[in-house]
C-alpha positions as a Markdown table, in Angstrom:
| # | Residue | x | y | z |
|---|---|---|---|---|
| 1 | Unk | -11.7 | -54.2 | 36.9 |
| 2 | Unk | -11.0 | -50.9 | 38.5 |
| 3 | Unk | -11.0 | -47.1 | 37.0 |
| 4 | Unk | -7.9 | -45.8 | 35.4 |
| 5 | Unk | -7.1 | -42.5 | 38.1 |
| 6 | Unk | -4.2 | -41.8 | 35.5 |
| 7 | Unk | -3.9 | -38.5 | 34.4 |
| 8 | Unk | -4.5 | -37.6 | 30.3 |
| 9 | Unk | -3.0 | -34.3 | 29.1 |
| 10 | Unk | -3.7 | -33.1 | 25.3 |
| 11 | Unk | -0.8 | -31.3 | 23.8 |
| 12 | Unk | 1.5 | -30.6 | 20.5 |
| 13 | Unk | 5.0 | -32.9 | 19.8 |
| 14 | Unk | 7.5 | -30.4 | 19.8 |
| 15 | Unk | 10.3 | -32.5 | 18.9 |
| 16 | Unk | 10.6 | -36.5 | 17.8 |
| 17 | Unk | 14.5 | -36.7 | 17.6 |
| 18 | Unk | 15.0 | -39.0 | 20.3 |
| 19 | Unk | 14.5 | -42.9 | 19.5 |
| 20 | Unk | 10.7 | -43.9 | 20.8 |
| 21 | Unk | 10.6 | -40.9 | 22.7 |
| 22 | Unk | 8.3 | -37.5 | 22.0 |
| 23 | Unk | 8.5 | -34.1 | 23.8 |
| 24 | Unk | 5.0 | -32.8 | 24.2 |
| 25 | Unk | 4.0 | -29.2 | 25.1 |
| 26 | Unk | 1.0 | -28.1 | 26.6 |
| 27 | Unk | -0.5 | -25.3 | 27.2 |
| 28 | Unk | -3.3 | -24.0 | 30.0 |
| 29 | Unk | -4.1 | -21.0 | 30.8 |
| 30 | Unk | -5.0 | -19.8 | 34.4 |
| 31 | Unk | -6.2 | -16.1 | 35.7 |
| 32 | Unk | -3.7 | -14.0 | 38.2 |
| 33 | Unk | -5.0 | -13.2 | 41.5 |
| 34 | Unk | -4.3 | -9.7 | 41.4 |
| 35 | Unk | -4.2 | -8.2 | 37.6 |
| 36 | Unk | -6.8 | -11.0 | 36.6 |
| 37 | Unk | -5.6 | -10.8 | 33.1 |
| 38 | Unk | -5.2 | -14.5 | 31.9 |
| 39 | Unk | -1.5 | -16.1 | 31.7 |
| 40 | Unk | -0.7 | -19.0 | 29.3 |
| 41 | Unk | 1.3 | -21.5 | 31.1 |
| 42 | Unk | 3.0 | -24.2 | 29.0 |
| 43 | Unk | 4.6 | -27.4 | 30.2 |
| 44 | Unk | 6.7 | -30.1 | 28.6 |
| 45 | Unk | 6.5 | -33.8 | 29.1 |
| 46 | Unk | 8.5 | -36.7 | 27.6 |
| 47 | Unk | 6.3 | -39.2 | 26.5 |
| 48 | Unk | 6.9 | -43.1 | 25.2 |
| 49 | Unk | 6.3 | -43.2 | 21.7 |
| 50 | Unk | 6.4 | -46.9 | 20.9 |
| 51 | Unk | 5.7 | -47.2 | 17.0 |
| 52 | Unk | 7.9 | -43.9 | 16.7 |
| 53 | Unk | 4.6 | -43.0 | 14.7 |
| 54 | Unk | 4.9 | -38.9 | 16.1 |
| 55 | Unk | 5.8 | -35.9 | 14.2 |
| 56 | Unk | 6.5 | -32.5 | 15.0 |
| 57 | Unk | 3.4 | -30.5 | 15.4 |
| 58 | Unk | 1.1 | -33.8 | 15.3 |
| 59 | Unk | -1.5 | -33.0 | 18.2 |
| 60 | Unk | -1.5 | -36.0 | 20.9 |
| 61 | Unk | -3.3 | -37.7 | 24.1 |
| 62 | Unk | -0.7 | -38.9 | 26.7 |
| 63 | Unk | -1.6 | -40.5 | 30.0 |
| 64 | Unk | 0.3 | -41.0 | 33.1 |
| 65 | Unk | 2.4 | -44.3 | 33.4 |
| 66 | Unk | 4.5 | -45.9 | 35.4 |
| 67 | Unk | 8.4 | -44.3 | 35.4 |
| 68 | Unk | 9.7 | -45.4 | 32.0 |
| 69 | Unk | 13.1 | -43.9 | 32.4 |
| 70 | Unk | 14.7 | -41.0 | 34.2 |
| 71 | Unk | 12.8 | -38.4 | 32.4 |
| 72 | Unk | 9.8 | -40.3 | 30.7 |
| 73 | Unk | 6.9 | -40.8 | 32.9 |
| 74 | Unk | 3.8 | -40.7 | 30.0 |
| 75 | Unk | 3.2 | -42.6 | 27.0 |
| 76 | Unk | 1.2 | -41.1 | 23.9 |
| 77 | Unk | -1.8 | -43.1 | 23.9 |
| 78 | Unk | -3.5 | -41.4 | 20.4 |
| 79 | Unk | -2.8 | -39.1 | 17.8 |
| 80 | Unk | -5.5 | -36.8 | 17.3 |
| 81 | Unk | -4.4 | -34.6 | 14.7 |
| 82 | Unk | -1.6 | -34.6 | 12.4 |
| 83 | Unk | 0.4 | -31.3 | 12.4 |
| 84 | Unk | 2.8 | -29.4 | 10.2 |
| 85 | Unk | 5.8 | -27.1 | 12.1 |
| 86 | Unk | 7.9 | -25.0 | 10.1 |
| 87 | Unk | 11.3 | -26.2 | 9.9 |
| 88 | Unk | 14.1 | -23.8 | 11.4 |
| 89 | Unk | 15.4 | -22.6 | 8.3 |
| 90 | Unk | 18.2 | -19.4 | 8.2 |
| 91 | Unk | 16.8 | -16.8 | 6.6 |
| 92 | Unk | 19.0 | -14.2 | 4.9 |
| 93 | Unk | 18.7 | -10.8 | 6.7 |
| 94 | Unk | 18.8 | -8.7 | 3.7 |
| 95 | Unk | 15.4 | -10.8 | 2.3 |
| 96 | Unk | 13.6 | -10.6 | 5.3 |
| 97 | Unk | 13.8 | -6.8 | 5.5 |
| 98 | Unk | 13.1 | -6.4 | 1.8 |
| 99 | Unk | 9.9 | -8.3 | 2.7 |
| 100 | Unk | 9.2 | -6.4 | 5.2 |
| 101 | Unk | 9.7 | -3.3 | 3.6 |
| 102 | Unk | 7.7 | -4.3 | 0.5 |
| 103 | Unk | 4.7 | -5.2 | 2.6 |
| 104 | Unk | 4.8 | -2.1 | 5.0 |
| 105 | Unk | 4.8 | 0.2 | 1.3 |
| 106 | Unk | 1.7 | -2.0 | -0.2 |
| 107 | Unk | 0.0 | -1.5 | 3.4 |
| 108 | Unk | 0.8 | 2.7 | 3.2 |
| 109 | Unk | 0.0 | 2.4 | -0.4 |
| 110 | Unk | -3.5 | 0.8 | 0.2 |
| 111 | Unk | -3.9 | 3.3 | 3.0 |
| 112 | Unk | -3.5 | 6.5 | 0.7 |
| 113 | Unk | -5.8 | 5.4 | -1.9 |
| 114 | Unk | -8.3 | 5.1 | 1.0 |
| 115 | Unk | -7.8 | 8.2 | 2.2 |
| 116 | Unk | -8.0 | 9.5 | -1.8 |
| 117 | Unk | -11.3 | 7.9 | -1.8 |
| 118 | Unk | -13.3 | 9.3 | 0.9 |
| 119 | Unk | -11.5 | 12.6 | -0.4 |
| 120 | Unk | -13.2 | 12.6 | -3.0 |
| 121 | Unk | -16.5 | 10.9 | -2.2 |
| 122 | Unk | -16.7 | 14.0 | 0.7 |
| 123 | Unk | -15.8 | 16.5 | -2.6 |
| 124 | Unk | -18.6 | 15.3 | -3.8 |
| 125 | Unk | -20.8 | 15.1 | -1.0 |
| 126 | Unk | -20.1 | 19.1 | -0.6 |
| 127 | Unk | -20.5 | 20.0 | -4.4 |
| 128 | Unk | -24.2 | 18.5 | -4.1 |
| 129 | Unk | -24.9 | 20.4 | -0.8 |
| 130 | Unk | -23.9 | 23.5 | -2.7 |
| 131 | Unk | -25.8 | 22.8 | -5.5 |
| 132 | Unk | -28.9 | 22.0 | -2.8 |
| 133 | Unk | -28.3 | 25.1 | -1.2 |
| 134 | Unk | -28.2 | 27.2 | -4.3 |
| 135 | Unk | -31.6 | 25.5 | -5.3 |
| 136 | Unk | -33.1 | 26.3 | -2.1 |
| 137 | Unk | -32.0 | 30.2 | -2.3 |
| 138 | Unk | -33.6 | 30.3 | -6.0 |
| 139 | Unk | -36.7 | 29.3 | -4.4 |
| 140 | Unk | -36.9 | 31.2 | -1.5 |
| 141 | Unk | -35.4 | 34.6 | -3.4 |
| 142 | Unk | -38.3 | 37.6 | -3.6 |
| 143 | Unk | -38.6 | 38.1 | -7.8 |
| 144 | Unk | -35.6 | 40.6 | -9.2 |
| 145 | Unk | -36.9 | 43.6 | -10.5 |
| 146 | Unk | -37.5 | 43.7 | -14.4 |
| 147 | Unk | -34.9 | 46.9 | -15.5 |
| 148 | Unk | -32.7 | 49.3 | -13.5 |
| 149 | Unk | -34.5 | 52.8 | -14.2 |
| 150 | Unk | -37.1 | 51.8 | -11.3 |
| 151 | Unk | -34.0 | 51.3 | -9.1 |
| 152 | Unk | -32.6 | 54.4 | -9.9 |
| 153 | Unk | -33.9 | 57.2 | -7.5 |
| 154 | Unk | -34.8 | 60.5 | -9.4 |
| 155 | Unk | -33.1 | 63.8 | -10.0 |
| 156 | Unk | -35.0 | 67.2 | -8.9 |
| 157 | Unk | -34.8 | 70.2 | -11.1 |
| 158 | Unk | -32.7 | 71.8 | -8.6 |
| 159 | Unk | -30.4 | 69.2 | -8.6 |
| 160 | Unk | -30.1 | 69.9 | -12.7 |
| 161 | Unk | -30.2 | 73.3 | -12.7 |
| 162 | Unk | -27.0 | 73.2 | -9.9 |
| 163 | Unk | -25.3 | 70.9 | -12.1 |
| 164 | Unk | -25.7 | 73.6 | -15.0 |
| 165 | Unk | -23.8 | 76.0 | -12.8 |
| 166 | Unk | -21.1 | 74.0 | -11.9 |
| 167 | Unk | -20.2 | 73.7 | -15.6 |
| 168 | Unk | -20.5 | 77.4 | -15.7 |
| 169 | Unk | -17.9 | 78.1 | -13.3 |
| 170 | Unk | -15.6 | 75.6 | -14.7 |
| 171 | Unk | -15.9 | 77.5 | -17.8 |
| 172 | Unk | -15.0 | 81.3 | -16.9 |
């Protein structure tokens, strides 16, 4: 018996609507020459689903085959993970902006009590550095003299006796 040189591709069923057939989606992702940032290519196939045993989002093996009908050249061969897809429901306008609105307001919300927080953890970091400082300057301060009258520089005689004739003057 000879090797299989078929091709196997792994991708998602995108949509089962069609009777025994599946349109899988898969994805690679290859470098550009120039930029070198990495672009996702994605590529659909429609695949021969015998058992009609696919749903949407379900992740599956397919392999090359011969041409099944005009568009179907690959059969799934395994399911390897069953998948949920959202279903396309309308949603109303007004709802979704509420919700959006509502989430953007908790998200500002949260962010103001954060910034309250370290606004007040950094309050408190600067009360206890002043507090450390004020320690330190205790400790380092020369003792304060006990009273004021060594302070106080003394008067001469002179200085008294002009004082007396002032209030002479004042008086005639």
């Amino acid at each position: 018996m000879r090797e299989s040189t078929r091709q196997t591709r792994i991708g998602t069923v995108v949509s089962n609507k069609m009777d025994k057939t599946v349109v899988v989606q898969t994805e690679t992702q290859k470098q550009h020459p120039l930029y070198k940032k990495y672009i996702r290519r994605r590529k659909t196939f429609k695949a021969h689903d015998e058992a009609n045993e696919c749903n949407a989002g379900d992740r599956v093996k397919i392999m090359e085959t011969r041409p099944i009908s005009k568009d179907k050249r690959w059969r799934v061969v395994e399911i390897i993970e069953r998948g949920f897809v959202a279903t396309g429901e309308v949603i109303d306008p007004t709802e979704f902006f509420r919700k959006k609105k509502q989430k953007r307001d908790e998200k500002r919300a949260a962010m103001a009590a954060e910034a309250e927080k370290q606004q007040l953890e950094a309050q408190e970091e600067d009360i206890e550095d002043e507090e450390d400082l004020e320690a330190e300057d205790a400790a380092q301060a020369p003792a304060e003299p006990a009273s004021e009258e060594q302070d106080a520089p003394a008067t001469s005689d002179d200085e008294q006796a002009g004082d007396d004739d002032d209030s002479e003057r004042d008086q005639a």
